[in-house]
N, C-alpha and C positions, 0 to 999 in steps of 0.2 A: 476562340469562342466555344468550340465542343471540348474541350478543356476544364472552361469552367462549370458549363454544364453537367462533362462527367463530375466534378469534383462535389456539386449539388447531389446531383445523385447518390452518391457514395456517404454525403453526409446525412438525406433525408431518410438513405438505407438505416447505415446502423444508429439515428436517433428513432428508429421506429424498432430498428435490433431491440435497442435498450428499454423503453416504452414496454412491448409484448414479454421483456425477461422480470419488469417490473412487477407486469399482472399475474405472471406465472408465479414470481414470489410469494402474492397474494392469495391463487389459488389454493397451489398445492402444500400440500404436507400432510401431517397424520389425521388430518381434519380436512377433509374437503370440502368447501367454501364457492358456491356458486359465484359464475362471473357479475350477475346480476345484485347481489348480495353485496359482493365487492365496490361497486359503483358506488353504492346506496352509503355503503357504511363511510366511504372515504370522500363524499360528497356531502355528510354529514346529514343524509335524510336518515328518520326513524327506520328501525328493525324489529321485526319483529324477536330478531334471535340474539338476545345478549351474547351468548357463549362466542358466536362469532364474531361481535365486534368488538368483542376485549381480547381474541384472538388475535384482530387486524390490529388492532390499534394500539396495543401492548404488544405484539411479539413479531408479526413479521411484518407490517410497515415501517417500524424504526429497523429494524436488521436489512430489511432492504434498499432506506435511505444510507446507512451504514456502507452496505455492501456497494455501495453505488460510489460514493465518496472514495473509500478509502480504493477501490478500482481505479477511480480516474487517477487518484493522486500517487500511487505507485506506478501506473502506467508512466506518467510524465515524468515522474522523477526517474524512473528507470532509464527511459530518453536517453537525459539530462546527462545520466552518469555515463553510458555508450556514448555517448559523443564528445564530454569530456575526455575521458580516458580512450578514445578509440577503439574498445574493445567489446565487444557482440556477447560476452558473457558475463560485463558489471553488469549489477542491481542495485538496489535501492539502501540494501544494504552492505554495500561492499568497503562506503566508510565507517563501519564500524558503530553506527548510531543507533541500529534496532539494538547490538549488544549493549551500549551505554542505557537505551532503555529498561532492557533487560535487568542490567548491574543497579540502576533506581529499584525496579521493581522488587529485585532479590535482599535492600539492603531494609525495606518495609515487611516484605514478608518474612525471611529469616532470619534475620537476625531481631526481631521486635519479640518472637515467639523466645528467644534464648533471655533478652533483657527485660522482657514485661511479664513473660508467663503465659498470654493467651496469642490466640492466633487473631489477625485481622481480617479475614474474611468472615470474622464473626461477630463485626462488628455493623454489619449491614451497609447502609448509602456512607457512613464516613468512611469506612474499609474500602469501600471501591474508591470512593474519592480521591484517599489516599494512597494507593495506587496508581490513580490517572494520575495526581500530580508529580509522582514521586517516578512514574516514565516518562513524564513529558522531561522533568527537571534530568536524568539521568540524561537522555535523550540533547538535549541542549548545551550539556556541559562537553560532550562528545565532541558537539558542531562546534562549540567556542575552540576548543583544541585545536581542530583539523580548520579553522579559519585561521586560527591564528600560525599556523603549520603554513599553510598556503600561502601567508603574507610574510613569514620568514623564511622559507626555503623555495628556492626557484624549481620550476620542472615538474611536471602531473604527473609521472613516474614515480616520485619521492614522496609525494600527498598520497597515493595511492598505496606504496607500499607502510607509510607510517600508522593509515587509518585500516588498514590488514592489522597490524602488531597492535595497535589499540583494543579492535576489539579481540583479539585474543586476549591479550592480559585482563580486559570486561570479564570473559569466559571464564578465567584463571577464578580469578576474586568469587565469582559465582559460583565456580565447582567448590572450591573450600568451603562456602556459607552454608552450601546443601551438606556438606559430610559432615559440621558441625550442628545444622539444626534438627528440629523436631520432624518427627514423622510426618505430620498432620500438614506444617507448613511446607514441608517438602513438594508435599500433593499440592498443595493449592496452585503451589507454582509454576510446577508440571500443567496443569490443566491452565494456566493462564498463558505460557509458553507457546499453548498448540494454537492459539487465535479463535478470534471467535467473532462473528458479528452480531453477535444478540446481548453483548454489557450492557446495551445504554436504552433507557427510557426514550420513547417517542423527542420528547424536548430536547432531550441533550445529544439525538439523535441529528434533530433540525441545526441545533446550534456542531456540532461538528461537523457537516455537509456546510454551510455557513464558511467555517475556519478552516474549510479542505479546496474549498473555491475560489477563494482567495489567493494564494500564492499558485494555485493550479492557472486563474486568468493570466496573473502577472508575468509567470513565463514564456508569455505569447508575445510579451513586449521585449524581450529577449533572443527573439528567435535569429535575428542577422545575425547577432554574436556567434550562436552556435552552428549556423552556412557555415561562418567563416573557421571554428575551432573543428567541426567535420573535415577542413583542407590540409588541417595539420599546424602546430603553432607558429613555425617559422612561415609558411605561406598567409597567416591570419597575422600577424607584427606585421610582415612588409605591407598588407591593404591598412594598415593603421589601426589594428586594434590594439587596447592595454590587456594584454594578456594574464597578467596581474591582477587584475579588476574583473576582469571575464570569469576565469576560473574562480573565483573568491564568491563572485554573486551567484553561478551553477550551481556552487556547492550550498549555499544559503539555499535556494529556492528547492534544491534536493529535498536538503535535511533536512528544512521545516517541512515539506511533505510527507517524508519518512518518518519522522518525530510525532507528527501528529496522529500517521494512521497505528503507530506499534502506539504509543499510550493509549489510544484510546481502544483496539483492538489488540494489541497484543503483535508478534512479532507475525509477522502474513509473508509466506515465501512463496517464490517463482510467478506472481503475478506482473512483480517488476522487471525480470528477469524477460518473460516472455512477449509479452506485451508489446513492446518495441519494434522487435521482431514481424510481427503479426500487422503492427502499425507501418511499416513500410512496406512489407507486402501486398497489403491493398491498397495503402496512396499512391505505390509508383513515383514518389519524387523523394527528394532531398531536401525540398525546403524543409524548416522546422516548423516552422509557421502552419501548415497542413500538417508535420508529423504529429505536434503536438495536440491539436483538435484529434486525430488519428487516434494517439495512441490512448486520450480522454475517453474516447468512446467506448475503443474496444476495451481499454482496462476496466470499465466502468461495466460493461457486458459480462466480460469472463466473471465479475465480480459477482455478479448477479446469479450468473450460468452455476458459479459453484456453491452458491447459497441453496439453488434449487436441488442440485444433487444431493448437498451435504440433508435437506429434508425429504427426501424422497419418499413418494407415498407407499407404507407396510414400513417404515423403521419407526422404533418405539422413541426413539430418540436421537436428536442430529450427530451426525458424523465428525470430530472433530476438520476444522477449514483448510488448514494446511495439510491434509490427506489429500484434502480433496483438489486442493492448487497444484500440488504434487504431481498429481495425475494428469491432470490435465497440460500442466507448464511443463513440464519435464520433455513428453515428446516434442515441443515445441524445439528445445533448447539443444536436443538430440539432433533433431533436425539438422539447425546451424552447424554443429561441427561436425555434423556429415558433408553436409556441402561445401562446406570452403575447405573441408581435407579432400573431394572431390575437384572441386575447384586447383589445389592445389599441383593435386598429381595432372591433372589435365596442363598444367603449363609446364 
């Protein structure tokens, strides 16, 4: 009974964490935006002050539905991949699928500036568009690989080290496109590399929190599978699982979470990485079933937390995102392998 209570607690905590990082999104930035103001405008009552609610409602309400989204869903898939592969320092992209997005993105930006003559970030809402589909498809072609890897080769060991060598050779493909392209597109891509949570318009902000929630719930229906892949494969075969079919669906439920937050944001590091982390240290358990609510939250917080830094009020303009996850994920990840080489030497 005080079990489940603590566990209420812990979850009415950080959905009120995320709630207050929410408004904070709303407040702050180069523009100070009373909290009362805030209400009014996202409640859709009249204002008097235009400037702030094309403020709210074009730039940082949709960056913070963003940042919210793509939080939870790197959180879980980061899970996903540490319990897959056993090991405390997979992320979200360690198969190789932010790079496949990456190699989509680089074959519209650089190479279209060498075959057409202009660049497509100059082409406005189809330039971006073209892009989002042209990561999500990079993005997808990855996962088709590394499933169909999974269902030909036995052993997480061999899935893991094949989607390493994938996306290196992504990387490969991608360094030569830059040595051969244009300046201009070079930049564009650099600047879409560093992630960002402010691409998308209010609506298509709504509609990817929508398509980020979706396989984010469905992994909850998942969570026995991964009790049992946390025990090790030969102790999850003999309680009756297809091991086969387990790691095959992790890696689906991963990679469309992964897939969806680099197209639509761009490649976002160490939030997947750390997040997991963080998520078992305040739930205290091993079920998945609470790590995966766990780690929804707090990725979904950190996401938030680092949107408000990257806008922090006196900079003329936001701080690229993966500086800012860097900063933050990084000591996290230190952390861990201080302790378990801690850990280590103590035995």
């Amino acid at each position: 009974m005080m079990h489940i209570v603590n566990n209420k607690t812990k979850y009415a905590t950080l959905i009120l964490l995320v709630l207050a990082l929410l408004l904070l999104n709303m407040i702050l930035g180069s523009v100070h935006i009373p909290i009362k103001a805030v209400f009014q405008i996202i409640s859709g009552q009249e204002t008097s002050n235009i400037i702030w609610e094309n403020i709210i409602t074009r730039s940082r309400l949709p960056q913070a539905i963003v940042a919210l989204g793509a939080g939870m869903g790197l959180g879980i898939a980061g899970l996903l991949m540490q319990t897959l592969f056993r090991n405390p320092l997979a992320g979200p992209s360690v198969l190789g699928i932010s790079s496949g997005a990456s190699l989509g993105v680089g074959f519209v930006i650089l190479v279209a500036g060498q075959f057409f003559g202009f660049s497509f970030s100059s082409l406005g809402l189809f330039g971006d568009l073209s892009l989002l589909v042209a990561a999500l498809a990079g993005s997808l072609c990855i996962l088709l690989v590394i499933l169909f890897v999974s269902r030909r080769i036995g052993g997480t060991l061999a899935v893991l080290i094949i989607g390493v060598m994938i996306g290196y050779l992504s990387n490969s493909v991608v360094g030569i496109m830059k040595f051969y392209s244009l300046e201009e597109d070079v930049h564009t891509y650099v600047i879409w590399g560093l992630g960002s949570f402010s691409r998308l318009s209010l609506a298509r902000a709504q509609l990817f929190l929508v398509l980020i929630t979706i396989p984010a719930v469905a992994c909850l229906f998942i969570s026995k599978w991964l009790n049992l892949l946390s025990l090790g494969e030969n102790y999850a075969q003999n309680l009756g699982l297809k091991i086969h079919r387990a790691r095959m669906v992790v890696i689906l439920m991963s990679g469309v979470l992964t897939a969806l937050v680099t197209a639509f944001c761009g490649p976002i590091v160490f939030i997947g990485m750390a997040v997991p982390h963080m998520a078992k240290l305040v739930a205290r358990t091993s079920n998945h079933f609470t790590l995966i609510l766990h780690a929804g939250l707090l990725g979904a917080a950190t996401a938030l937390l680092c949107n408000v830094i990257a806008r922090m009020p006196g900079l003329d303009s936001a701080l690229p995102i993966n500086s800012v996850t860097a900063f933050i994920g990084a000591p996290v990840v230190i952390s861990v392998i201080w302790k378990r080489r801690k850990e280590q030497f103590a035995e």
